[in-house]
Backbone atoms as SQL, in Angstrom:
CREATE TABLE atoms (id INTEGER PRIMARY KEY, chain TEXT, resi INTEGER, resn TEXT, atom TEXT, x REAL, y REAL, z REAL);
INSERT INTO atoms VALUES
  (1, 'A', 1, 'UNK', 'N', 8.935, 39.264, -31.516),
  (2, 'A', 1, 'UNK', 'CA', 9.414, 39.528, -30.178),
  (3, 'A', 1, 'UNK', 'C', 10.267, 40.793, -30.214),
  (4, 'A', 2, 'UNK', 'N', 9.670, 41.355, -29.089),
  (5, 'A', 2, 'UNK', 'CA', 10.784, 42.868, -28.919),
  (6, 'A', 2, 'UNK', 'C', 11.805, 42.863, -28.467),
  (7, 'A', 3, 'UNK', 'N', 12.777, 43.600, -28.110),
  (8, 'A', 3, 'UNK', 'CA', 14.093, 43.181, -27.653),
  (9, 'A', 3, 'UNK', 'C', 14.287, 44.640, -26.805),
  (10, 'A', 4, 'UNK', 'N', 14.667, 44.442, -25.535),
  (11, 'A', 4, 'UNK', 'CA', 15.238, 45.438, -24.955),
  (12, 'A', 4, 'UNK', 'C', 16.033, 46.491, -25.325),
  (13, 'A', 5, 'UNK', 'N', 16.414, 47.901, -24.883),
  (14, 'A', 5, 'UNK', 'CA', 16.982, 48.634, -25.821),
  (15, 'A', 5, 'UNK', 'C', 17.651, 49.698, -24.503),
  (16, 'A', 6, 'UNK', 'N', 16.818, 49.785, -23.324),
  (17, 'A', 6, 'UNK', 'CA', 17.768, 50.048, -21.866),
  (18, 'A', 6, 'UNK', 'C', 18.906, 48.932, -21.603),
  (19, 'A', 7, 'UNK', 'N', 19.659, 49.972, -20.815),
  (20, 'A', 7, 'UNK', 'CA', 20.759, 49.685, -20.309),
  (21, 'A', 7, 'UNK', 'C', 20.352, 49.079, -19.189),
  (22, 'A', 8, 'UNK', 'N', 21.460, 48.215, -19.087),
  (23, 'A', 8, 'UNK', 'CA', 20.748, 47.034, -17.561),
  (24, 'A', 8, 'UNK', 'C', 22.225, 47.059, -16.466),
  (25, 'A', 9, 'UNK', 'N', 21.902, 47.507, -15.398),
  (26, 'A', 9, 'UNK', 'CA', 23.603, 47.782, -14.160),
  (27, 'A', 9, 'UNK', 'C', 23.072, 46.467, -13.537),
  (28, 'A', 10, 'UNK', 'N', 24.181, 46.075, -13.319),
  (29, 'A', 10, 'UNK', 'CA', 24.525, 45.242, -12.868),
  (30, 'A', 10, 'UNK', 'C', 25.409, 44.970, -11.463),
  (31, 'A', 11, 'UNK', 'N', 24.997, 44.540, -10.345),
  (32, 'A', 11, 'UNK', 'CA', 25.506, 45.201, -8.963),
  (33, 'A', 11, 'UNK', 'C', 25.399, 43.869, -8.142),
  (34, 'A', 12, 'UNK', 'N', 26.763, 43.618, -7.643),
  (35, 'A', 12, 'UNK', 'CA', 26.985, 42.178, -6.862),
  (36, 'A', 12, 'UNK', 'C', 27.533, 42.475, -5.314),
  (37, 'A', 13, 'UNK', 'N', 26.969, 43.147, -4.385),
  (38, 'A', 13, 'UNK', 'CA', 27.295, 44.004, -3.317),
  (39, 'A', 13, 'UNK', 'C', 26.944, 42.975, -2.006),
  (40, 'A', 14, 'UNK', 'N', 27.469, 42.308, -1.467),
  (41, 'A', 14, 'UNK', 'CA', 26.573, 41.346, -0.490),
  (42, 'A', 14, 'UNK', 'C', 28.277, 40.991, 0.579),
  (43, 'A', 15, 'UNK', 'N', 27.700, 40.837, 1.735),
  (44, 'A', 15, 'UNK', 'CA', 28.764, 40.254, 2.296),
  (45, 'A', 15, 'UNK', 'C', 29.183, 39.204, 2.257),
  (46, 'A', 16, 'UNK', 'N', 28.522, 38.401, 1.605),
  (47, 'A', 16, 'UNK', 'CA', 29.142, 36.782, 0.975),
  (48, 'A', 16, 'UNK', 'C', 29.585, 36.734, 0.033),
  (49, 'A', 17, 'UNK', 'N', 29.654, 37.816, -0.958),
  (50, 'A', 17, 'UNK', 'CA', 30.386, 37.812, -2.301),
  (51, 'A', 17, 'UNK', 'C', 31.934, 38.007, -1.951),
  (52, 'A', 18, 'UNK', 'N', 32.848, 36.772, -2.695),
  (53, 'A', 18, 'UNK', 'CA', 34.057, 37.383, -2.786),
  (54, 'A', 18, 'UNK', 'C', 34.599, 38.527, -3.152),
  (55, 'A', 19, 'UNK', 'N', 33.944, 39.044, -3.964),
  (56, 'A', 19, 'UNK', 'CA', 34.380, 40.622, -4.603),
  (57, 'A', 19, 'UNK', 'C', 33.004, 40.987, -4.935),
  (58, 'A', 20, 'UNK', 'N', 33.515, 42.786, -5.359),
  (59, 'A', 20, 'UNK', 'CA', 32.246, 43.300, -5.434),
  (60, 'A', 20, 'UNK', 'C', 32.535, 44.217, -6.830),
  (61, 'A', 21, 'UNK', 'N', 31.410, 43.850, -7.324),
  (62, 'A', 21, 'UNK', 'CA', 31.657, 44.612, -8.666),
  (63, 'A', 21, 'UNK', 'C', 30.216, 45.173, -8.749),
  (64, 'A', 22, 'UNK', 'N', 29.995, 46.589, -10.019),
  (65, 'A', 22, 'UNK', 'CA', 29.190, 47.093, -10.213),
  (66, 'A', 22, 'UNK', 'C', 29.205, 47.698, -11.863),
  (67, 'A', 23, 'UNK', 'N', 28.863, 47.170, -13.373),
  (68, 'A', 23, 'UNK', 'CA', 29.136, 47.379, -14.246),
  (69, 'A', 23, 'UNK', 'C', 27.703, 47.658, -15.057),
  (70, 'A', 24, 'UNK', 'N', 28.075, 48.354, -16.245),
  (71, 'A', 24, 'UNK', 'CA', 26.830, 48.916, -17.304),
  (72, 'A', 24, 'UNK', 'C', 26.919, 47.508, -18.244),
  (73, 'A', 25, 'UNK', 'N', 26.052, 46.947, -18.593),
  (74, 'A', 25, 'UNK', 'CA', 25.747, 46.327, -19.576),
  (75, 'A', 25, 'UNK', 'C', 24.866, 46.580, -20.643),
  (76, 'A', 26, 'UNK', 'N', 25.072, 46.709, -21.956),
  (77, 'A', 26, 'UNK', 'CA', 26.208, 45.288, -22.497),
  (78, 'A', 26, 'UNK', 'C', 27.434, 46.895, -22.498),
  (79, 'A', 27, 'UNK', 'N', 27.396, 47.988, -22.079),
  (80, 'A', 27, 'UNK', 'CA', 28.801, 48.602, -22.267),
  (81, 'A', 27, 'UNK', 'C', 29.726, 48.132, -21.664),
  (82, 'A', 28, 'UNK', 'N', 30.167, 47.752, -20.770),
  (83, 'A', 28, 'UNK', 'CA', 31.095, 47.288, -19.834),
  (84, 'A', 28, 'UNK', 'C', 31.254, 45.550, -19.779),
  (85, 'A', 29, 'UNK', 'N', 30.460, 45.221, -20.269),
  (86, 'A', 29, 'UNK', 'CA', 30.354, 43.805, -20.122),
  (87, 'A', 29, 'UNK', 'C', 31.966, 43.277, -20.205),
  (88, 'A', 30, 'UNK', 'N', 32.591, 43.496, -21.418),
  (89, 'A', 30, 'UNK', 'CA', 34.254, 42.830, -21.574),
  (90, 'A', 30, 'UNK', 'C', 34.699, 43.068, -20.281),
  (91, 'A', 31, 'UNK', 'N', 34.725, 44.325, -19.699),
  (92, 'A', 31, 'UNK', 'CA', 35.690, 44.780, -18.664),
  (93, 'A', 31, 'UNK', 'C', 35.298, 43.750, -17.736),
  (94, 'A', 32, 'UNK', 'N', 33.565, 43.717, -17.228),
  (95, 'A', 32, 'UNK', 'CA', 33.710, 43.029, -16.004),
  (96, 'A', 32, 'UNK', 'C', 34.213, 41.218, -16.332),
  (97, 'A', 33, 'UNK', 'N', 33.959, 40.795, -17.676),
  (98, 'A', 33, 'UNK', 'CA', 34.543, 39.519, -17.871),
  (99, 'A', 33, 'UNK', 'C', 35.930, 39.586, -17.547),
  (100, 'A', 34, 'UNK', 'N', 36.563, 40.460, -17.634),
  (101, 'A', 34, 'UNK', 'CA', 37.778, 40.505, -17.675),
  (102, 'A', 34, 'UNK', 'C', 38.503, 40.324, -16.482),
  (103, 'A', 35, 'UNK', 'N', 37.833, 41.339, -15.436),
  (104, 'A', 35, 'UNK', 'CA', 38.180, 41.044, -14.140),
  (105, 'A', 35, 'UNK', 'C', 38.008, 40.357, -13.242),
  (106, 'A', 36, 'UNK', 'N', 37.154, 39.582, -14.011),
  (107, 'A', 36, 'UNK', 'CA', 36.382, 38.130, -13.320),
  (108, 'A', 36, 'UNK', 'C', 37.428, 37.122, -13.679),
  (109, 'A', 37, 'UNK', 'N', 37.846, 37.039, -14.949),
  (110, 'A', 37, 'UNK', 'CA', 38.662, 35.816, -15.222),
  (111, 'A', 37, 'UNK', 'C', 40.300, 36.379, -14.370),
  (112, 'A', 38, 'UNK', 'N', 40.199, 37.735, -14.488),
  (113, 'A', 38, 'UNK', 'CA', 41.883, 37.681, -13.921),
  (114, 'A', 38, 'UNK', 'C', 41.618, 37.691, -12.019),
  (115, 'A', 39, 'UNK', 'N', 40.589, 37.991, -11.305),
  (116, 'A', 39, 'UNK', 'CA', 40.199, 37.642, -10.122),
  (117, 'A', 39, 'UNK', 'C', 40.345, 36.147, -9.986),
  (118, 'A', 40, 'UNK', 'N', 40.041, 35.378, -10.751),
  (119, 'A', 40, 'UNK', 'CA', 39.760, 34.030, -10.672),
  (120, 'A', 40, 'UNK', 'C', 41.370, 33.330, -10.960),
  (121, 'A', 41, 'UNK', 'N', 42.314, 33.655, -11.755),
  (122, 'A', 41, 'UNK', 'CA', 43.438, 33.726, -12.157),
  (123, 'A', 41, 'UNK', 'C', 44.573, 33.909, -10.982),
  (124, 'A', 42, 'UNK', 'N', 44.395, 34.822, -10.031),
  (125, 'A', 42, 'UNK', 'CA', 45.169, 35.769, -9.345),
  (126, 'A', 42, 'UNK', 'C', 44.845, 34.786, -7.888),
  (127, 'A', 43, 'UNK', 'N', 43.933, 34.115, -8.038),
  (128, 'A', 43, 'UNK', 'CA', 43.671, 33.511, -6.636),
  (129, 'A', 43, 'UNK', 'C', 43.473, 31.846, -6.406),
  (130, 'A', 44, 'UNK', 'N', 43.926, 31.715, -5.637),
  (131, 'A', 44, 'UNK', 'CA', 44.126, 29.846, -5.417),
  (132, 'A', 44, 'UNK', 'C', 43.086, 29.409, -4.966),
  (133, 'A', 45, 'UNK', 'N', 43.123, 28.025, -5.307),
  (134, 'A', 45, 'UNK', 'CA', 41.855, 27.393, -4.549),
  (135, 'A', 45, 'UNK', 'C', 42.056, 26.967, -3.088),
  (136, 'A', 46, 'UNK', 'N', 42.744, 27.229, -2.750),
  (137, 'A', 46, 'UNK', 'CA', 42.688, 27.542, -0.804),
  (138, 'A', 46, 'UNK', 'C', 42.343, 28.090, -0.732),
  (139, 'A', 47, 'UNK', 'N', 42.529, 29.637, -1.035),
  (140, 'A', 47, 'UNK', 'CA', 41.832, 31.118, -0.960),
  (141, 'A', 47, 'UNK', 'C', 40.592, 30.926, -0.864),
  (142, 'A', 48, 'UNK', 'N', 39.890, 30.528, -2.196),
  (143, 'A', 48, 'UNK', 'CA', 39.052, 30.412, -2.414),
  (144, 'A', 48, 'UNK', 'C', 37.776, 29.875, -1.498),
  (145, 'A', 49, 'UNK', 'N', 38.712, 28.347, -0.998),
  (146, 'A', 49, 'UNK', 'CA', 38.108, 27.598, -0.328),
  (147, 'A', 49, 'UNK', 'C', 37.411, 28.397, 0.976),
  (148, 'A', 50, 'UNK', 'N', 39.050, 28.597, 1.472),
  (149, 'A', 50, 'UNK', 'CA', 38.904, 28.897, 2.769),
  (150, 'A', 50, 'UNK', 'C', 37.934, 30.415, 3.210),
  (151, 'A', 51, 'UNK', 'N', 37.498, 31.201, 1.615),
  (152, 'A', 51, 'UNK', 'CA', 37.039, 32.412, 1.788),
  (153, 'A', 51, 'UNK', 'C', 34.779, 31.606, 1.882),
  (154, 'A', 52, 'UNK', 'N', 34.859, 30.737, 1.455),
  (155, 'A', 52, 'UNK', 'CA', 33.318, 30.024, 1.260),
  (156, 'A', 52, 'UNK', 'C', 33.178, 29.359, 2.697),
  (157, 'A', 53, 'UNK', 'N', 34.585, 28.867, 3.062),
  (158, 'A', 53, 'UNK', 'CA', 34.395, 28.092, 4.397),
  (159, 'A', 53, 'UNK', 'C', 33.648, 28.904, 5.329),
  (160, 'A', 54, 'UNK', 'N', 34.682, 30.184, 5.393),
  (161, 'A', 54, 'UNK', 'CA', 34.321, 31.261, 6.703),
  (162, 'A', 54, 'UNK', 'C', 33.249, 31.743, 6.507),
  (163, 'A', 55, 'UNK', 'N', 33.025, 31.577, 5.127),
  (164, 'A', 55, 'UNK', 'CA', 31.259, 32.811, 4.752),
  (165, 'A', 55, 'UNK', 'C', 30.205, 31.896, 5.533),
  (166, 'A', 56, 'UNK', 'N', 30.503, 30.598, 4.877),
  (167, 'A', 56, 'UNK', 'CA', 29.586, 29.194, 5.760),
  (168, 'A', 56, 'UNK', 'C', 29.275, 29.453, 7.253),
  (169, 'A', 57, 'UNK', 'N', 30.424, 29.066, 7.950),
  (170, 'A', 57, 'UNK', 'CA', 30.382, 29.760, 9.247),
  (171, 'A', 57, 'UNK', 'C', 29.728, 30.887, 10.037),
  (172, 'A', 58, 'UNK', 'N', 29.898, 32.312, 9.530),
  (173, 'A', 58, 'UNK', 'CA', 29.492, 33.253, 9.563),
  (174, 'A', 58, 'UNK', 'C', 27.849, 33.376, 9.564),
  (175, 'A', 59, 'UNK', 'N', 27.593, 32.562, 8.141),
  (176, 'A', 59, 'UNK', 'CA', 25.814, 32.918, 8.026),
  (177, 'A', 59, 'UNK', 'C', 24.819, 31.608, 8.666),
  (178, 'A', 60, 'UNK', 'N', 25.733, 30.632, 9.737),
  (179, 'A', 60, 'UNK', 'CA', 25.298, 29.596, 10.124),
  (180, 'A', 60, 'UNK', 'C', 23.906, 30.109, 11.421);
């Protein structure tokens, strides 16, 4: 089996996404883990909640 050897971007751009990120993989990969766990860190689960509630709403 062959194994890939391009670079693969990676792009999460949508109006239902809580955040939006756009990173090189595997170069960037740590960074975007990184800002994923401290995004996730930095924000409550009300936030959270209440940010899925309204998206719900919105795309009803």
């Amino acid at each position: 089996m062959r194994c890939l050897t391009n670079d693969i971007v990676f792009m999460n751009e949508h109006a239902s996404n809580l955040f939006h990120v756009q990173c090189r993989i595997p170069h960037t990969k740590d960074q975007l883990l990184a800002y994923i766990d401290d995004f996730i860190e930095r924000s409550s689960e009300g936030e959270l909640r209440g940010y899925r509630e309204a998206v719900t709403r919105a795309f009803r």
